[in-house]
C-alpha positions as CSV (number, residue, x, y, z in Angstrom):
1,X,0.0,0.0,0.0
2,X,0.9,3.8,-0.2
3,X,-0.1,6.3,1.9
4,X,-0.3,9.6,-0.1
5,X,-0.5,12.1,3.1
6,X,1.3,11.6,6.0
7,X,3.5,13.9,8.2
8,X,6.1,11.6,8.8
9,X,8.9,13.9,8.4
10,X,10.5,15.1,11.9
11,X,10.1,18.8,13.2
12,X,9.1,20.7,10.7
13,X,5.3,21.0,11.3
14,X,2.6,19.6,13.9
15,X,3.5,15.9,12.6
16,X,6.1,13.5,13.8
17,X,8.8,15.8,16.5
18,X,11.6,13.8,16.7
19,X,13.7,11.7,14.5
20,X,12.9,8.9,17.1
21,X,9.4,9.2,16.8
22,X,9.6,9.2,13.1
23,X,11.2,5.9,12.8
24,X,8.6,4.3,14.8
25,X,6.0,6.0,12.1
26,X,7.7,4.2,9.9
27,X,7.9,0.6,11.7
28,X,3.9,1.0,12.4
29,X,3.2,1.3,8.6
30,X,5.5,-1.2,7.7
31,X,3.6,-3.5,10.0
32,X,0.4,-2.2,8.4
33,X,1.1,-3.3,5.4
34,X,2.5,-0.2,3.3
35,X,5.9,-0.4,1.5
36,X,5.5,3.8,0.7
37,X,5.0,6.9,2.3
38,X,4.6,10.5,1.5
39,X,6.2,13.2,3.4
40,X,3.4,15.9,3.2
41,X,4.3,18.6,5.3
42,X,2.3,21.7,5.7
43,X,3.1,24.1,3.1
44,X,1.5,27.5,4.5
45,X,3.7,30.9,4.7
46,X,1.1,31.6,7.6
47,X,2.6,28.7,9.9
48,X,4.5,25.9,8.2
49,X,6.4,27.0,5.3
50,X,8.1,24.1,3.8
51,X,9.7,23.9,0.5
52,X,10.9,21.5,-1.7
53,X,14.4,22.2,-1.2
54,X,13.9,21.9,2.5
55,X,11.3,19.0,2.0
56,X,13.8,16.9,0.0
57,X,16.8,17.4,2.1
58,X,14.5,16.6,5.3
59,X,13.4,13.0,3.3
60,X,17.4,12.1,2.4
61,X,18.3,12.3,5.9
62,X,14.9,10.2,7.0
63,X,16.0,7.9,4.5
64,X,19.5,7.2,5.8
65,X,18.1,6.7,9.4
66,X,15.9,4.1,8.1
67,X,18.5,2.1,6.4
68,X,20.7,2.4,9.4
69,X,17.2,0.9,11.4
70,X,16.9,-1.9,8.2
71,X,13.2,-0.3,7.8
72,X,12.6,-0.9,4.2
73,X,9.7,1.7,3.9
74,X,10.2,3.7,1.1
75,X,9.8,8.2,2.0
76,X,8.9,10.1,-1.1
77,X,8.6,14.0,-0.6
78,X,5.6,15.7,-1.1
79,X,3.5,18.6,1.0
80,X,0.1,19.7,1.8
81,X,-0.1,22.9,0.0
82,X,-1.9,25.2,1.3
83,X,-4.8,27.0,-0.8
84,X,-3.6,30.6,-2.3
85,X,-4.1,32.3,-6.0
86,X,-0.1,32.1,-7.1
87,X,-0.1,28.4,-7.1
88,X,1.5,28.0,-10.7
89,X,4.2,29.9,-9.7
90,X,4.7,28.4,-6.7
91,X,4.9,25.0,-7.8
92,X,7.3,26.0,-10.8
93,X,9.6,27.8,-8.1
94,X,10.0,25.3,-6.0
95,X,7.5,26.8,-3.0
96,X,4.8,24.4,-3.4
97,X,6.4,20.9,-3.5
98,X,4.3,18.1,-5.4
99,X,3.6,14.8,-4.8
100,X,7.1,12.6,-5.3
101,X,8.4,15.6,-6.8
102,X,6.5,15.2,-10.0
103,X,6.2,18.6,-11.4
104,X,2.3,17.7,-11.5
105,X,0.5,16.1,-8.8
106,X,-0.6,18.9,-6.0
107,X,-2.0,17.7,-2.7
108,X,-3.8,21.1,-2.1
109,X,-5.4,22.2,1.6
110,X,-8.5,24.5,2.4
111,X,-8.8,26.0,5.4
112,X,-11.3,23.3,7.8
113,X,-13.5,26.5,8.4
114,X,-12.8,29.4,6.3
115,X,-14.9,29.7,2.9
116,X,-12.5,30.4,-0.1
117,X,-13.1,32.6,-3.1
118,X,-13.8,31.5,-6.4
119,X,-12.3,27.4,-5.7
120,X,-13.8,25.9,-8.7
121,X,-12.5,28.6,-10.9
122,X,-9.1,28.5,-9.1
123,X,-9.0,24.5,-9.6
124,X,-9.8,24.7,-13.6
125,X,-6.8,27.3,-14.2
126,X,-4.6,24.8,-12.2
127,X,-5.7,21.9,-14.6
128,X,-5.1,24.1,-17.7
129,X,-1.6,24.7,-16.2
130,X,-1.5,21.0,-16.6
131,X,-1.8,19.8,-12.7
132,X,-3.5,17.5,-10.9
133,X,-5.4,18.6,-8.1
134,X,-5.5,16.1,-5.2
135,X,-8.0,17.9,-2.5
136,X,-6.9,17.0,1.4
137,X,-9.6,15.5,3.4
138,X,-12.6,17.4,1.5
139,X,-15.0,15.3,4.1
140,X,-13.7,17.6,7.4
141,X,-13.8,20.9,5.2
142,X,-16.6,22.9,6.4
143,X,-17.2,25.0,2.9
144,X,-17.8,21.6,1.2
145,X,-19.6,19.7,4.3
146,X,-22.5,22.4,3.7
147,X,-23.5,21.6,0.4
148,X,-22.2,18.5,-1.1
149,X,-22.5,19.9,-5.0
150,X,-19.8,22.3,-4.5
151,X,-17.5,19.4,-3.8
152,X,-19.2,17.3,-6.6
153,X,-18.6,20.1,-9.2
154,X,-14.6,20.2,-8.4
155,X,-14.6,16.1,-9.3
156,X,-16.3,16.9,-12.1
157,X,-14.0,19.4,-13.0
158,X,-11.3,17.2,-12.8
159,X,-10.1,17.3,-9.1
160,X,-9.4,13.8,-7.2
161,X,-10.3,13.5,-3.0
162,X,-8.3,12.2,-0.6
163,X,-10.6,10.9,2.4
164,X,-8.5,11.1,5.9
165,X,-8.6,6.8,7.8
166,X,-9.6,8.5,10.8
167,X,-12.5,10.5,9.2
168,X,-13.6,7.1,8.3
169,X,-13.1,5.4,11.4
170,X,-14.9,8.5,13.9
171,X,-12.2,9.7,14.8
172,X,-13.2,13.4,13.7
173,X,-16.9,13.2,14.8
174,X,-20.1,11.6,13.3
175,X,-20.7,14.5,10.9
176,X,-17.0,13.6,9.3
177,X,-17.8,9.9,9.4
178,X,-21.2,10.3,7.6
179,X,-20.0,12.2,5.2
180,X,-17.4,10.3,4.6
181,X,-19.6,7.2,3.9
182,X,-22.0,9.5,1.4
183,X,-18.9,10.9,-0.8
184,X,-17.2,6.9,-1.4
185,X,-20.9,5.7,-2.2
186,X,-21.1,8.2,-4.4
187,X,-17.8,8.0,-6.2
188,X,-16.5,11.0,-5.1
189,X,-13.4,9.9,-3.2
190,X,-10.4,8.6,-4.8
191,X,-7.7,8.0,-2.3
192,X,-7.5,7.1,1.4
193,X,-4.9,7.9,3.6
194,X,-3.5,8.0,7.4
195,X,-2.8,11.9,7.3
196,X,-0.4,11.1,10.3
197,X,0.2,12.9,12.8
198,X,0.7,10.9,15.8
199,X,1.4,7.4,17.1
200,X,-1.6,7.4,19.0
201,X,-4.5,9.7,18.1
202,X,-3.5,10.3,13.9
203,X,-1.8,7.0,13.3
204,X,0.3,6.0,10.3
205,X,-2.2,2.6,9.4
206,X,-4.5,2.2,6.6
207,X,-5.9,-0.9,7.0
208,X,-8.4,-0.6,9.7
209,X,-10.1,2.1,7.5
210,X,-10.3,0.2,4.3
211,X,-12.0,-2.9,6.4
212,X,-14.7,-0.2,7.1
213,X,-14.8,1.0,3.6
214,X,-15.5,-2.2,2.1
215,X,-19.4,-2.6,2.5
216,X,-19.8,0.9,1.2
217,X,-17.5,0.6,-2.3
218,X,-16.1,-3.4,-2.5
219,X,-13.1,-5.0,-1.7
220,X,-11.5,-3.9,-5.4
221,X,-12.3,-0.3,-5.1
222,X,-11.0,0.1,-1.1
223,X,-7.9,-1.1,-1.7
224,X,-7.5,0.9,-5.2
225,X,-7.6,4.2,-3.3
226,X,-4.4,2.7,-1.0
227,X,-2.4,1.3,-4.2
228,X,-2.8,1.3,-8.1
229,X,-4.7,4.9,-8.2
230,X,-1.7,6.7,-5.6
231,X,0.6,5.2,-7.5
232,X,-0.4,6.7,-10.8
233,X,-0.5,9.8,-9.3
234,X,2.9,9.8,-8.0
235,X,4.4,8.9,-11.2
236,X,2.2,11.5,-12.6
237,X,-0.4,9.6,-14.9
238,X,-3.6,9.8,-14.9
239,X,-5.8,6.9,-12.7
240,X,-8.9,5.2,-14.2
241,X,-11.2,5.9,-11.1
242,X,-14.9,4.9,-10.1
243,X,-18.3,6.9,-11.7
244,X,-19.7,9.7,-9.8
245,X,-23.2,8.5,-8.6
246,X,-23.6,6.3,-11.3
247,X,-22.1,8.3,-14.4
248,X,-19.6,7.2,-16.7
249,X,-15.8,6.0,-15.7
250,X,-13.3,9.0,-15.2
251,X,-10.4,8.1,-16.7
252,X,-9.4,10.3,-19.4
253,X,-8.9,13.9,-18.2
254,X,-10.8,16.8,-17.7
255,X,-9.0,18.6,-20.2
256,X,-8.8,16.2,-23.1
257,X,-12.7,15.8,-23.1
258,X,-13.4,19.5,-22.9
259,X,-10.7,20.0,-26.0
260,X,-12.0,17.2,-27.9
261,X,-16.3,18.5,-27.3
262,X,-15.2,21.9,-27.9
Protein backbone atom coordinates (compact mmCIF):
# COMPACT_ATOMS: atom_id res chain seq x y z
CA UNK A 1 0.00 0.00 0.00
CA UNK A 2 0.86 3.80 -0.21
CA UNK A 3 -0.05 6.28 1.92
CA UNK A 4 -0.32 9.62 -0.14
CA UNK A 5 -0.54 12.07 3.12
CA UNK A 6 1.32 11.61 5.98
CA UNK A 7 3.52 13.89 8.15
CA UNK A 8 6.08 11.58 8.79
CA UNK A 9 8.93 13.90 8.38
CA UNK A 10 10.53 15.11 11.92
CA UNK A 11 10.09 18.77 13.15
CA UNK A 12 9.11 20.67 10.75
CA UNK A 13 5.33 20.97 11.27
CA UNK A 14 2.62 19.57 13.89
CA UNK A 15 3.49 15.87 12.59
CA UNK A 16 6.10 13.47 13.80
CA UNK A 17 8.78 15.79 16.48
CA UNK A 18 11.60 13.82 16.66
CA UNK A 19 13.68 11.73 14.54
CA UNK A 20 12.94 8.95 17.09
CA UNK A 21 9.37 9.18 16.80
CA UNK A 22 9.59 9.23 13.06
CA UNK A 23 11.20 5.95 12.82
CA UNK A 24 8.60 4.32 14.82
CA UNK A 25 5.99 6.01 12.10
CA UNK A 26 7.73 4.15 9.93
CA UNK A 27 7.93 0.55 11.75
CA UNK A 28 3.95 1.05 12.36
CA UNK A 29 3.21 1.26 8.62
CA UNK A 30 5.50 -1.15 7.69
CA UNK A 31 3.62 -3.47 9.95
CA UNK A 32 0.41 -2.21 8.42
CA UNK A 33 1.11 -3.27 5.40
CA UNK A 34 2.47 -0.23 3.28
CA UNK A 35 5.86 -0.38 1.49
CA UNK A 36 5.45 3.82 0.66
CA UNK A 37 5.03 6.92 2.30
CA UNK A 38 4.61 10.46 1.50
CA UNK A 39 6.23 13.23 3.36
CA UNK A 40 3.40 15.86 3.21
CA UNK A 41 4.25 18.64 5.28
CA UNK A 42 2.31 21.66 5.74
CA UNK A 43 3.11 24.06 3.07
CA UNK A 44 1.53 27.54 4.47
CA UNK A 45 3.70 30.92 4.75
CA UNK A 46 1.14 31.64 7.58
CA UNK A 47 2.57 28.73 9.88
CA UNK A 48 4.54 25.93 8.17
CA UNK A 49 6.39 26.98 5.27
CA UNK A 50 8.11 24.10 3.77
CA UNK A 51 9.71 23.90 0.52
CA UNK A 52 10.89 21.48 -1.71
CA UNK A 53 14.41 22.22 -1.22
CA UNK A 54 13.92 21.87 2.49
CA UNK A 55 11.28 19.04 1.98
CA UNK A 56 13.82 16.92 0.00
CA UNK A 57 16.81 17.38 2.14
CA UNK A 58 14.51 16.59 5.28
CA UNK A 59 13.40 13.01 3.34
CA UNK A 60 17.36 12.09 2.41
CA UNK A 61 18.32 12.34 5.89
CA UNK A 62 14.94 10.20 7.01
CA UNK A 63 15.96 7.87 4.50
CA UNK A 64 19.45 7.22 5.78
CA UNK A 65 18.09 6.68 9.39
CA UNK A 66 15.89 4.08 8.14
CA UNK A 67 18.52 2.11 6.44
CA UNK A 68 20.70 2.38 9.40
CA UNK A 69 17.17 0.87 11.39
CA UNK A 70 16.86 -1.92 8.24
CA UNK A 71 13.24 -0.28 7.76
CA UNK A 72 12.60 -0.95 4.23
CA UNK A 73 9.71 1.67 3.91
CA UNK A 74 10.22 3.66 1.14
CA UNK A 75 9.83 8.17 2.00
CA UNK A 76 8.85 10.13 -1.14
CA UNK A 77 8.58 14.02 -0.57
CA UNK A 78 5.65 15.74 -1.08
CA UNK A 79 3.51 18.61 0.96
CA UNK A 80 0.11 19.71 1.76
CA UNK A 81 -0.10 22.91 0.01
CA UNK A 82 -1.92 25.19 1.25
CA UNK A 83 -4.82 26.99 -0.83
CA UNK A 84 -3.59 30.56 -2.30
CA UNK A 85 -4.13 32.32 -6.02
CA UNK A 86 -0.14 32.08 -7.07
CA UNK A 87 -0.09 28.38 -7.09
CA UNK A 88 1.45 28.02 -10.73
CA UNK A 89 4.16 29.89 -9.71
CA UNK A 90 4.74 28.42 -6.66
CA UNK A 91 4.92 24.99 -7.76
CA UNK A 92 7.33 26.02 -10.82
CA UNK A 93 9.57 27.76 -8.14
CA UNK A 94 10.01 25.27 -5.96
CA UNK A 95 7.48 26.83 -2.98
CA UNK A 96 4.82 24.40 -3.41
CA UNK A 97 6.41 20.92 -3.48
CA UNK A 98 4.25 18.15 -5.38
CA UNK A 99 3.62 14.80 -4.82
CA UNK A 100 7.10 12.55 -5.34
CA UNK A 101 8.41 15.63 -6.82
CA UNK A 102 6.50 15.19 -10.03
CA UNK A 103 6.16 18.61 -11.40
CA UNK A 104 2.29 17.65 -11.46
CA UNK A 105 0.50 16.13 -8.83
CA UNK A 106 -0.61 18.90 -5.97
CA UNK A 107 -2.03 17.68 -2.68
CA UNK A 108 -3.84 21.12 -2.08
CA UNK A 109 -5.36 22.23 1.58
CA UNK A 110 -8.54 24.50 2.44
CA UNK A 111 -8.77 26.02 5.44
CA UNK A 112 -11.33 23.33 7.85
CA UNK A 113 -13.49 26.49 8.45
CA UNK A 114 -12.77 29.38 6.27
CA UNK A 115 -14.93 29.69 2.93
CA UNK A 116 -12.47 30.41 -0.07
CA UNK A 117 -13.06 32.59 -3.14
CA UNK A 118 -13.83 31.47 -6.42
CA UNK A 119 -12.27 27.42 -5.69
CA UNK A 120 -13.79 25.86 -8.69
CA UNK A 121 -12.48 28.62 -10.95
CA UNK A 122 -9.06 28.54 -9.14
CA UNK A 123 -9.04 24.54 -9.64
CA UNK A 124 -9.76 24.68 -13.60
CA UNK A 125 -6.85 27.27 -14.22
CA UNK A 126 -4.55 24.85 -12.19
CA UNK A 127 -5.70 21.95 -14.58
CA UNK A 128 -5.14 24.14 -17.68
CA UNK A 129 -1.58 24.71 -16.18
CA UNK A 130 -1.55 21.01 -16.64
CA UNK A 131 -1.84 19.83 -12.66
CA UNK A 132 -3.45 17.49 -10.88
CA UNK A 133 -5.36 18.57 -8.07
CA UNK A 134 -5.54 16.10 -5.19
CA UNK A 135 -7.99 17.90 -2.51
CA UNK A 136 -6.85 16.96 1.39
CA UNK A 137 -9.62 15.53 3.43
CA UNK A 138 -12.63 17.39 1.46
CA UNK A 139 -15.04 15.32 4.15
CA UNK A 140 -13.68 17.62 7.40
CA UNK A 141 -13.79 20.85 5.15
CA UNK A 142 -16.61 22.92 6.39
CA UNK A 143 -17.25 25.02 2.93
CA UNK A 144 -17.80 21.59 1.19
CA UNK A 145 -19.60 19.74 4.28
CA UNK A 146 -22.52 22.35 3.72
CA UNK A 147 -23.45 21.60 0.40
CA UNK A 148 -22.22 18.45 -1.10
CA UNK A 149 -22.50 19.92 -5.00
CA UNK A 150 -19.78 22.29 -4.50
CA UNK A 151 -17.50 19.35 -3.76
CA UNK A 152 -19.21 17.29 -6.65
CA UNK A 153 -18.58 20.11 -9.17
CA UNK A 154 -14.56 20.16 -8.39
CA UNK A 155 -14.56 16.15 -9.27
CA UNK A 156 -16.25 16.89 -12.10
CA UNK A 157 -13.97 19.37 -13.05
CA UNK A 158 -11.35 17.15 -12.79
CA UNK A 159 -10.09 17.29 -9.12
CA UNK A 160 -9.44 13.81 -7.16
CA UNK A 161 -10.28 13.49 -3.04
CA UNK A 162 -8.27 12.17 -0.61
CA UNK A 163 -10.59 10.92 2.40
CA UNK A 164 -8.45 11.14 5.89
CA UNK A 165 -8.58 6.81 7.76
CA UNK A 166 -9.61 8.50 10.85
CA UNK A 167 -12.52 10.49 9.24
CA UNK A 168 -13.64 7.12 8.30
CA UNK A 169 -13.07 5.41 11.41
CA UNK A 170 -14.93 8.55 13.89
CA UNK A 171 -12.25 9.70 14.80
CA UNK A 172 -13.21 13.35 13.68
CA UNK A 173 -16.91 13.15 14.80
CA UNK A 174 -20.14 11.60 13.28
CA UNK A 175 -20.72 14.52 10.88
CA UNK A 176 -17.00 13.65 9.35
CA UNK A 177 -17.80 9.89 9.39
CA UNK A 178 -21.20 10.30 7.57
CA UNK A 179 -20.05 12.20 5.21
CA UNK A 180 -17.39 10.29 4.58
CA UNK A 181 -19.62 7.23 3.93
CA UNK A 182 -22.01 9.54 1.41
CA UNK A 183 -18.89 10.88 -0.76
CA UNK A 184 -17.22 6.86 -1.38
CA UNK A 185 -20.95 5.74 -2.24
CA UNK A 186 -21.06 8.25 -4.43
CA UNK A 187 -17.82 8.00 -6.24
CA UNK A 188 -16.48 10.98 -5.14
CA UNK A 189 -13.43 9.92 -3.25
CA UNK A 190 -10.36 8.61 -4.77
CA UNK A 191 -7.70 8.05 -2.32
CA UNK A 192 -7.47 7.12 1.36
CA UNK A 193 -4.91 7.95 3.64
CA UNK A 194 -3.54 8.05 7.36
CA UNK A 195 -2.78 11.87 7.29
CA UNK A 196 -0.40 11.05 10.26
CA UNK A 197 0.18 12.94 12.77
CA UNK A 198 0.73 10.88 15.79
CA UNK A 199 1.44 7.39 17.10
CA UNK A 200 -1.58 7.41 19.04
CA UNK A 201 -4.50 9.70 18.08
CA UNK A 202 -3.49 10.34 13.87
CA UNK A 203 -1.80 7.02 13.32
CA UNK A 204 0.31 6.01 10.32
CA UNK A 205 -2.25 2.60 9.41
CA UNK A 206 -4.52 2.24 6.55
CA UNK A 207 -5.89 -0.89 7.00
CA UNK A 208 -8.36 -0.64 9.74
CA UNK A 209 -10.07 2.14 7.53
CA UNK A 210 -10.30 0.20 4.30
CA UNK A 211 -12.05 -2.95 6.39
CA UNK A 212 -14.71 -0.22 7.12
CA UNK A 213 -14.81 0.99 3.58
CA UNK A 214 -15.52 -2.25 2.10
CA UNK A 215 -19.39 -2.58 2.51
CA UNK A 216 -19.83 0.88 1.20
CA UNK A 217 -17.52 0.62 -2.28
CA UNK A 218 -16.07 -3.35 -2.55
CA UNK A 219 -13.10 -5.01 -1.69
CA UNK A 220 -11.49 -3.87 -5.45
CA UNK A 221 -12.33 -0.30 -5.13
CA UNK A 222 -11.04 0.13 -1.10
CA UNK A 223 -7.87 -1.09 -1.71
CA UNK A 224 -7.51 0.87 -5.17
CA UNK A 225 -7.58 4.19 -3.35
CA UNK A 226 -4.44 2.72 -0.97
CA UNK A 227 -2.40 1.33 -4.16
CA UNK A 228 -2.80 1.32 -8.14
CA UNK A 229 -4.68 4.94 -8.20
CA UNK A 230 -1.68 6.68 -5.62
CA UNK A 231 0.58 5.16 -7.45
CA UNK A 232 -0.35 6.68 -10.79
CA UNK A 233 -0.52 9.78 -9.29
CA UNK A 234 2.88 9.77 -7.95
CA UNK A 235 4.41 8.92 -11.22
CA UNK A 236 2.15 11.50 -12.60
CA UNK A 237 -0.39 9.60 -14.93
CA UNK A 238 -3.61 9.78 -14.90
CA UNK A 239 -5.78 6.87 -12.68
CA UNK A 240 -8.86 5.17 -14.19
CA UNK A 241 -11.18 5.88 -11.11
CA UNK A 242 -14.94 4.90 -10.15
CA UNK A 243 -18.26 6.88 -11.67
CA UNK A 244 -19.74 9.73 -9.76
CA UNK A 245 -23.15 8.49 -8.60
CA UNK A 246 -23.59 6.32 -11.33
CA UNK A 247 -22.15 8.28 -14.37
CA UNK A 248 -19.63 7.17 -16.69
CA UNK A 249 -15.83 6.01 -15.68
CA UNK A 250 -13.34 9.04 -15.21
CA UNK A 251 -10.42 8.06 -16.68
CA UNK A 252 -9.38 10.26 -19.40
CA UNK A 253 -8.91 13.93 -18.19
CA UNK A 254 -10.78 16.75 -17.72
CA UNK A 255 -9.01 18.58 -20.22
CA UNK A 256 -8.81 16.23 -23.10
CA UNK A 257 -12.68 15.77 -23.12
CA UNK A 258 -13.37 19.50 -22.94
CA UNK A 259 -10.68 19.99 -26.00
CA UNK A 260 -12.00 17.15 -27.87
CA UNK A 261 -16.31 18.46 -27.31
CA UNK A 262 -15.25 21.93 -27.92
Amino acid sequence: MIDLHTHILPGVDDGADTEDEAVEFARMALEDGVRAVVATPHCNEGSYFNQLSDVKAGVTRLRERLTREALDLEIVPGAEVHLCPDLVDRVRDGRAPTLGDNGKTLLLELSLTQYPVELENLVFQLKLAGLEIVLAHPERIRYLQEDRKRYEDLVRIGAYGQITTGSILGTFGRRAREYSEELLRKGLVHVVASDAHSLRGRPPVLTPAIKRMVPWVGEQRARSMAEGIPRALLAGTTPEVPPVDGGPPRHKSFLSRFFRNG
